[in-house]
N, C-alpha and C positions, 0 to 999 in steps of 0.2 A: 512538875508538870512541864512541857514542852510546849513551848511560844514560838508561833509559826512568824515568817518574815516576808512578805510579798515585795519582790524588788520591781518595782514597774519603770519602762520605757516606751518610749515612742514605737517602737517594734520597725522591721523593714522586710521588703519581700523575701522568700524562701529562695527565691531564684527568677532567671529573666521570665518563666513562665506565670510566676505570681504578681507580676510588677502591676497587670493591670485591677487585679483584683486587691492588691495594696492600694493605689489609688483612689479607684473606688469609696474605698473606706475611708481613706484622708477626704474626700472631698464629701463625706458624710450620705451616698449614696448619687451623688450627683453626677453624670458621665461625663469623663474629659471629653475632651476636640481629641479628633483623629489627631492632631498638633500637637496637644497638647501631651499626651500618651506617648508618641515617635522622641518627643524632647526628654522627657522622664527614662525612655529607653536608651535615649542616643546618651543620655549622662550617665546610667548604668554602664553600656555596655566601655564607656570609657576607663571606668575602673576595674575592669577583665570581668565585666557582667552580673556581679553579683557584689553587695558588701559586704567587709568582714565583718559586719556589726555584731550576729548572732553569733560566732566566735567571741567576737570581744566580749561580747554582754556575760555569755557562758563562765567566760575566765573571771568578771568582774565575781559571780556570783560563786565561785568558788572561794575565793579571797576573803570574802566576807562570810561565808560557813565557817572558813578556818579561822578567824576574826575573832569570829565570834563562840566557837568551841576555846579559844585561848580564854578569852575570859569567863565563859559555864560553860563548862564540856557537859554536854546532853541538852542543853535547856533550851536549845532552839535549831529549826527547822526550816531552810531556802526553801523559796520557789516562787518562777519566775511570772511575771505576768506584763502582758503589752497592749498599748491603746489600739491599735492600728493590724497589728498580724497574731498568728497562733502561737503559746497559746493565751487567753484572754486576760485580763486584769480580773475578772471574775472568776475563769477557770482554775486561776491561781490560787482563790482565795478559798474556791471546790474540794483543790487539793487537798489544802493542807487540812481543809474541817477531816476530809476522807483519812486523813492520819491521825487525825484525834486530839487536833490541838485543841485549846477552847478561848484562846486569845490572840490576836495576832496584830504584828506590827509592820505597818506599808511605808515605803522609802521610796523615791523615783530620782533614778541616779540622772539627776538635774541641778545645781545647786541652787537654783535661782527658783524665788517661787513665782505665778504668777496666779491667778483664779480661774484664767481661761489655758494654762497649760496644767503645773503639778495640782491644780488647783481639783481639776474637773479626774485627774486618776488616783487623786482620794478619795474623793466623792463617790467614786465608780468601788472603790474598796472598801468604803464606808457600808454603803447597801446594800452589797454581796454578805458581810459581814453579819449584817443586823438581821437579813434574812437567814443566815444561819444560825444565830445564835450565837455570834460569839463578839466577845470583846475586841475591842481596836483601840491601837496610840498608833501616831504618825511620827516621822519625822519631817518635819515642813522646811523649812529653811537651814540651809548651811553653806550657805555662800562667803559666812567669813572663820568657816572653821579654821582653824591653825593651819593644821596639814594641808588642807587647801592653796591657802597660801603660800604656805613654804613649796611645795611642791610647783604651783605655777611659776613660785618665783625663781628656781631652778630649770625650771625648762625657758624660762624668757634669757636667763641670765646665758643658760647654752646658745639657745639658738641666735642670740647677736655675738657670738664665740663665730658662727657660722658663715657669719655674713662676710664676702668679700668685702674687700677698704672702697669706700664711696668717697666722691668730690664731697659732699653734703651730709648735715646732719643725718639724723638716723631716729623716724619716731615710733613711739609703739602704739596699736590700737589694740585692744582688747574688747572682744566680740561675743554676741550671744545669738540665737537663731531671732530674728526681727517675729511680730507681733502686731494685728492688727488695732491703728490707732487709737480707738475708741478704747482701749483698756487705759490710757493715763485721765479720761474724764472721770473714770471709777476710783481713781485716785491707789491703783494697782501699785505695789510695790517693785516689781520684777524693775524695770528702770534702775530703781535708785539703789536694788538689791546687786546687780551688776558693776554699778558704776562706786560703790563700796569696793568690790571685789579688786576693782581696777586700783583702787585707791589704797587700798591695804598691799597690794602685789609692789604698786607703784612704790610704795614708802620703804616695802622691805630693800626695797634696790636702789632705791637714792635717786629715782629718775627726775632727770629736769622738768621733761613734759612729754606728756602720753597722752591721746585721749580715746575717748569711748562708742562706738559704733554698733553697727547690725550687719547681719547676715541672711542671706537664703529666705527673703522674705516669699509668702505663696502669691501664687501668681492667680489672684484675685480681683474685682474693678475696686474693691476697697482702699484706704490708704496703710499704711504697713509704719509702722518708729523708723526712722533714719537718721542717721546718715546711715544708708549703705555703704558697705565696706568696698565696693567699686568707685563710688563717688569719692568716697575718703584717699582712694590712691590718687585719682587726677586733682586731690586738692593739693595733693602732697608735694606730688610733683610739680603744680603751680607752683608751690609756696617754695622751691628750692631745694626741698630734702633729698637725699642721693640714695636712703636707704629705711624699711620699713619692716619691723616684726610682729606677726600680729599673731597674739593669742588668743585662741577663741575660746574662753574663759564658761564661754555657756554649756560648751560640750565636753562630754567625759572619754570619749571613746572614738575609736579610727571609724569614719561611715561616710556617707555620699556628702553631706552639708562641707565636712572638711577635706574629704579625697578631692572632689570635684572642684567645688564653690570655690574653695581653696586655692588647695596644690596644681589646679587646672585652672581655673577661670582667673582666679585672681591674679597669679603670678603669670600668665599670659599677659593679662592687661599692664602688671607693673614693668613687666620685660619693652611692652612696646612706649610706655611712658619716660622708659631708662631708671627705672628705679631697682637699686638690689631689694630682695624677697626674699622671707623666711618664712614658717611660721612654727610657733612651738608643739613640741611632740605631744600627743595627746597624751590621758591620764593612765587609760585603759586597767588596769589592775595592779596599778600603784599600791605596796600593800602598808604603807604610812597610810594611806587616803582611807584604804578600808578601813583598816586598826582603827582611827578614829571615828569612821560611821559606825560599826562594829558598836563602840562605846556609848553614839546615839539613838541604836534603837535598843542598846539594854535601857537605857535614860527616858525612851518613849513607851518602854512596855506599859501596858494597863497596869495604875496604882493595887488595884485588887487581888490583880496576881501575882504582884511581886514578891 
């Protein structure tokens, strides 16, 4: 029998036409500010108008078909599904019943879990699922897979290969997309599931000291985890450091949080702070990374159908 795989993401526009009807839907039907809309466009169009995400996602879900045919050739079935764009986390899950699996196993190339992020696109593949009749395992957490590790901690080890010679020390921050506050009163993992990740990266490389921040928080009246990873550069540069790499440890793949947030807002701000910037190459279809997810959701399939 053939075990279907629903790989869920965040999803991002088709193009600068879709951006407002992507929005829309991150903000759960709420309409932005004329402002607010022109800023979301003005940050696309700085990365030549569209992201590669949907590329990247594409190649991630090839890797792990191949992955996963290495170790059962035939026994299982890709397809992709997204919170936010086409086609759906549900439609995904349409699919694969329309192929005839009768069990299926959901991933969200996230490593970090939280209840209000991977939390809510299992949920969402849970009851597509149940309405079809068919079985579900997940894989939840893999923030401290090996490959993970080894993998970040090769790209941190390059990209301070990279950095020009600074007067100052040189620290590293490792980042994930920020999250609005009220998830650490629910006593949320995603925090502490980060700050592992940081910890194990950190060990494999002997670092003196590194610490741990957020990104791309929405632009809500809410309160959002921080330190922001802007705030964390003018600490840095108070504190003396001449030089800063920061891994964004939360993301898998090249898209606006790290085109923009990144390689544009951030290293702007470090540049006029005087601090040298890097930051490490994303994961994209690392196929170590897969090879071991590959292994986690043979590991998650339904006991019944195994």
């Amino acid at each position: 029998m053939t075990t279907g795989v629903v790989v869920m993401t965040y999803g991002t526009p088709s193009g600068p036409d879709d951006v407002e009807r992507f929005y829309l839907d991150v903000r759960r039907g709420r309409p932005p500010t004329p402002e607010q809309l022109g800023d979301l466009k003005r940050r696309y169009d700085a990365i030549g108008g569209i992201s590669p995400l949907n590329a990247r996602t594409a190649a991630q879900l090839a890797a792990l078909q191949e992955e996963l045919e290495v170790l059962e050739p035939g026994a299982y079935v890709v397809a992709y599904g997204a919170k936010h764009s086409a086609p759906t986390i549900e439609a995904a899950v349409a699919e694969l019943a329309g192929r005839g699996v009768t069990d299926v196993v959901g991933i969200v190339l996230a490593p970090h879990y939280s209840r209000l992020s991977v939390g809510e696109y299992l949920e969402r593949a849970a009851e597509r699922c149940a309405e079809l009749g068919l079985a579900c395992g997940f894989v939840r957490h893999w923030h401290d897979e090996e490959a993970l590790i080894a993998a970040l901690a090769a790209r941190v080890r390059s990209a301070t290969a990279s950095l020009p010679p600074t007067r100052g020390e040189i620290e590293y921050c490792f980042t994930a997309h920020s999250l609005p506050e009220r998830i650490l009163a629910d006593g949320d993992p995603y925090p502490d599931e980060l700050a592992e990740t940081a910890r194990l990266v950190a060990g494999r490389l002997e670092l003196a000291h590194y610490r741990v921040g957020w990104q791309s928080a929405g632009r809500t009246p809410e309160p959002w985890i921080g330190p922001d990873i802007l705030v964390m550069l003018r600490e840095l540069a108070a504190q003396g450091f001449g030089g800063v790499v920061v891994c964004p440890a939360g993301f898998t793949a090249d898209h606006l949080e790290v085109l923009y947030d990144l390689d544009i807002e951030a290293a702007q701000l470090a540049g006029e702070l005087g601090l040298a910037f890097t930051r490490t190459a994303s994961l994209n279809d690392d196929r170590a990374v897969f090879a071991a997810l590959a292994q986690r959701v043979v590991a998650a399939r339904p006991p019944s159908e195994r």
